[in-house]
N, C-alpha and C positions, 0 to 999 in steps of 0.2 A: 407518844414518841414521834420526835418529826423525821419526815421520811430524808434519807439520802439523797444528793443529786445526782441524777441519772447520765449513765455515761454515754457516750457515742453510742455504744455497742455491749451487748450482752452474748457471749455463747454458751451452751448450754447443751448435750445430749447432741452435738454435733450441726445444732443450728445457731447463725446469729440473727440477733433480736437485735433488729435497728431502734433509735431512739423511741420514731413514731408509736411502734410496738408494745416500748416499752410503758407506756402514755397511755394506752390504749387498756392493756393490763392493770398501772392502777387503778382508771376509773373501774374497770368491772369490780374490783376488790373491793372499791370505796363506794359503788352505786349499786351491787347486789349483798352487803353482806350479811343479809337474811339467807342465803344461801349456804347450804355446806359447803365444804373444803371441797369434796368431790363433784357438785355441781359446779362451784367456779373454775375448775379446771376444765370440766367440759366443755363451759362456755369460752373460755381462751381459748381454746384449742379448735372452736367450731368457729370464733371470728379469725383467727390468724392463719385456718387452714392448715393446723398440724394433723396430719394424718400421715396413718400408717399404708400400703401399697394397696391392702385391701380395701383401704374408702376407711376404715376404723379409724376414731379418734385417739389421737397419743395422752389418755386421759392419765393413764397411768406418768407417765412421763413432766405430765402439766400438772401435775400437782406435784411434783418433785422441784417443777420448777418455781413456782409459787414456795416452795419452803425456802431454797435456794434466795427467793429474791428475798424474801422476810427475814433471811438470816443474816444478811448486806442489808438490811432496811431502808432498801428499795419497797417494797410493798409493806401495810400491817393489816394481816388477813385478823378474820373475825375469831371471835373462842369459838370456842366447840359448844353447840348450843343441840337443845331436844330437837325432836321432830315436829315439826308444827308447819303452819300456812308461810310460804315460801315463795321469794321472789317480789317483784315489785307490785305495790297497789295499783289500782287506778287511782282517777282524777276523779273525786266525788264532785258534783257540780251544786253549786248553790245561786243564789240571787243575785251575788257580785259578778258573774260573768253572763247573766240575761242581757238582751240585744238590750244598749240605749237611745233614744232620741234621735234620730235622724239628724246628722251635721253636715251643711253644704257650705261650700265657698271655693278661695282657691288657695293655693300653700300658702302665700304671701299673710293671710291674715293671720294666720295661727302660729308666725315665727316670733319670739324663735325658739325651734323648738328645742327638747332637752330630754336627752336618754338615761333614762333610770336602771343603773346597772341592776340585776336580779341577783341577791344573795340566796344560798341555798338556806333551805329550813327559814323560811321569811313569811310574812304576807304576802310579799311584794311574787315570792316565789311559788305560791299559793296562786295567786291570780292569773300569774302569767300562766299557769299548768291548765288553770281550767278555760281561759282565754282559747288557747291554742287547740285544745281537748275539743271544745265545742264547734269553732266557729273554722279552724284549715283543714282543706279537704284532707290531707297528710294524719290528722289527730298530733298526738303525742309522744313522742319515743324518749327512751332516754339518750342521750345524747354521748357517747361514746366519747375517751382523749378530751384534749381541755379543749371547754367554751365556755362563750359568754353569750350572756342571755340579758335582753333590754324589752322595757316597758316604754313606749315615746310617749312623751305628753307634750302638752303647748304653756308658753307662761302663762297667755291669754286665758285658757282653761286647764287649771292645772290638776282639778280632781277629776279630768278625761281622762281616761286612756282611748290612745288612738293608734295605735300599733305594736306590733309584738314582733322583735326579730332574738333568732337563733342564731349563733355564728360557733362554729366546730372544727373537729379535726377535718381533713378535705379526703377527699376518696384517692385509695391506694394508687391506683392508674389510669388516666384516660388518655384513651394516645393521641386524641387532638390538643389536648393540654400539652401531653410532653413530647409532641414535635413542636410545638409552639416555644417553648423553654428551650428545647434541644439539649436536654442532661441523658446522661448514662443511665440505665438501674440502678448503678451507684451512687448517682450521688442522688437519684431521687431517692433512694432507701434513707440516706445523709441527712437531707436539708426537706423533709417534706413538710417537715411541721414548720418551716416558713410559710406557708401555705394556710387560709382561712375559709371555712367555705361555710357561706351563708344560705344555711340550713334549711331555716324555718321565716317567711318573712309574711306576716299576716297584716294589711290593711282592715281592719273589722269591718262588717258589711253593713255598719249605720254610718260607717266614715264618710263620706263623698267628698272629697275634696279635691280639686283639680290639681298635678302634680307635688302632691303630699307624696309618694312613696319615692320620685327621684331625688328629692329634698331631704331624703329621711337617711337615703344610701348615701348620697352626700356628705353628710354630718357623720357617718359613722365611717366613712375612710376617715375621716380626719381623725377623730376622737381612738375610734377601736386598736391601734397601733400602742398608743399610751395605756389602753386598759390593760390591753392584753401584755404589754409588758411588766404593767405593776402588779399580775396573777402573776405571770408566767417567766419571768424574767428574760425575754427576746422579745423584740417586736419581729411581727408577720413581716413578708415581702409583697406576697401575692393574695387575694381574693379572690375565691371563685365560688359562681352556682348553675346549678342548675332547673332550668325551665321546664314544665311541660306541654309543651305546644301544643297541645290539643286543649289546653284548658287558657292559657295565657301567649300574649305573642313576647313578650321580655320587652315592652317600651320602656318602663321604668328604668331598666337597665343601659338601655341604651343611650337614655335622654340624661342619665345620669354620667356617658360617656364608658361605659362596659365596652369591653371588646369582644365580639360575637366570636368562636372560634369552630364553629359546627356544632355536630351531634355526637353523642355520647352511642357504644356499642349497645347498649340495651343488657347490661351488666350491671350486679350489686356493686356497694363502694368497697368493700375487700375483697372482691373475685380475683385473684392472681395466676389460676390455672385456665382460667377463660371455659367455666364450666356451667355458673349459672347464666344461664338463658331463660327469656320469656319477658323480659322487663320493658318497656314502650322504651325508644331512646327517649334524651331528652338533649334541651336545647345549652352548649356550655357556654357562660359568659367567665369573663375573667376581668380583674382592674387591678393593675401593678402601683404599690405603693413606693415606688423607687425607679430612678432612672434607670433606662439601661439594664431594664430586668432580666432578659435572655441571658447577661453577661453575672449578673449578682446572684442568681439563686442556683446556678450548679457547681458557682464557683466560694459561693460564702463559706467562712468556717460554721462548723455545726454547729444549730441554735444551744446554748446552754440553758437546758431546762432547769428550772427552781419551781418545784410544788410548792399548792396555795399551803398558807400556815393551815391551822386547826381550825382556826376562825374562818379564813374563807372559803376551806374544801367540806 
């Protein structure tokens, strides 16, 4: 059954669930649902931060809400299944994602290049899993809210793979992001999922090529607008990532014309009561796909979400 389109806003048990939220909830539905009824609401309820005064999760509550949404088909939670191994596998690795051959040169020869959207349950999405798995210091997560995920290859060589990018929902709040924007809590609760944040961005470590990864960010503001509108029915406004400067200085981003906008609190991407602490900061780049960005993303109307059909989710 395909799922309903999601509305601005959801209230529920005296909270409202911004669109973002609600996006965030199908995937866990649709990316855990080896999980019971009672673990998925745990888990919604431990990403979105519902809790009750004593620090306890509104578990009981989140699985009401979960029926609620299934009943609107908004969400289609799993059947009722026995008790068995639970949760997401790993990335079993094989011989397709061992280091290969050492390739040097500079971007110019390998154009031009061409991004291979990753469908889920693929090959393609196979590879990329253990790609990522082995070789980013990061590993593998599943990827929460809509993304897309790309394999780069070159036409020159086109049974290489030569890079693996992630692109995702963007994190709840960073205040050098949103004085940069200058929107309310409102409208960023509104319009956030104009917002794309590029996750996961792997050069593999037998790549050497001189400005291959600015070339690659390149290509994908152009193209990822149109992807992500023929998933998701809106196109993004904004791009945003984050660096870890102790391990990279963000040239690529920069040469690719990013705009550096500081450091991040040293905060997870849903911390909203400003509680988890201990996390290195990191460095925030952002690339506006639209003029006049400060004036279009607090003032857009709200993106109209359309879930992937059957075939693509």
């Amino acid at each position: 059954m395909p799922k309903a389109l999601l509305p601005e806003s959801f209230t529920f048990c005296g909270r409202c669930f911004a669109q973002a939220e609600l996006v965030l909830i199908q995937q866990v539905v649709s990316e855990f649902g080896a999980l019971g009824i009672n673990e998925l609401s745990a888990t919604v309820c431990e990403l979105l931060e519902w809790k009750r005064p004593s620090g306890r999760l509104k578990a009981h509550e989140g699985r009401q809400l979960l029926d609620r949404l299934s009943q609107q088909g908004l969400v289609q939670l799993p059947p009722l299944r026995r008790r068995g191994p639970q949760g997401p596998r790993g990335v079993a690795a094989t011989a397709d994602s061992d280091p290969g051959p050492e390739t040097r040169g500079s971007a110019g020869q390998f154009e031009p290049l061409e991004l291979e959207r990753v469908e889920p349950d693929s090959e393609a999405s196979r590879l990329w899993g253990q790609l990522v798995s082995r070789h980013h210091y990061l590993g593998y997560r599943v990827a929460f809210g809509a993304n897309l995920r790309y394999l780069v290859r070159s036409a020159q060589c086109p049974d290489q793979v030569l890079a693996c990018l992630l692109w995702s929902s963007p994190a709840w709040a960073m205040a050098a992001r949103d004085r940069w924007i200058g929107w309310s809590p409102q409208q960023r609760a509104r319009n956030l999922p104009y917002i794309v944040n590029n996750s996961r961005f792997l050069i593999l470590p037998w790549i050497q090529v001189r400005g291959l990864a600015s070339k690659i960010l390149a290509r994908c503001a152009r193209q990822l607008p149109d992807h992500w509108q023929q998933r998701y029915g809106y196109r993004p406004l904004l791009l945003e990532t984050l660096v870890d400067g102790s391990r990279f200085r963000g040239t690529c981003y920069r040469a690719a014309n990013w705009i550096a906008l500081g450091t991040t609190a040293g905060r997870g991407r849903m911390d909203r009561h400003h509680q988890a602490h201990g996390r290195a900061p990191k460095q925030l780049y952002v690339y506006p796909l639209c003029r006049q960005i400060q004036q279009c993303l607090p003032t857009a109307p709200p993106p109209q979400f359309s879930p992937p059909t059957e075939e693509e989710s």
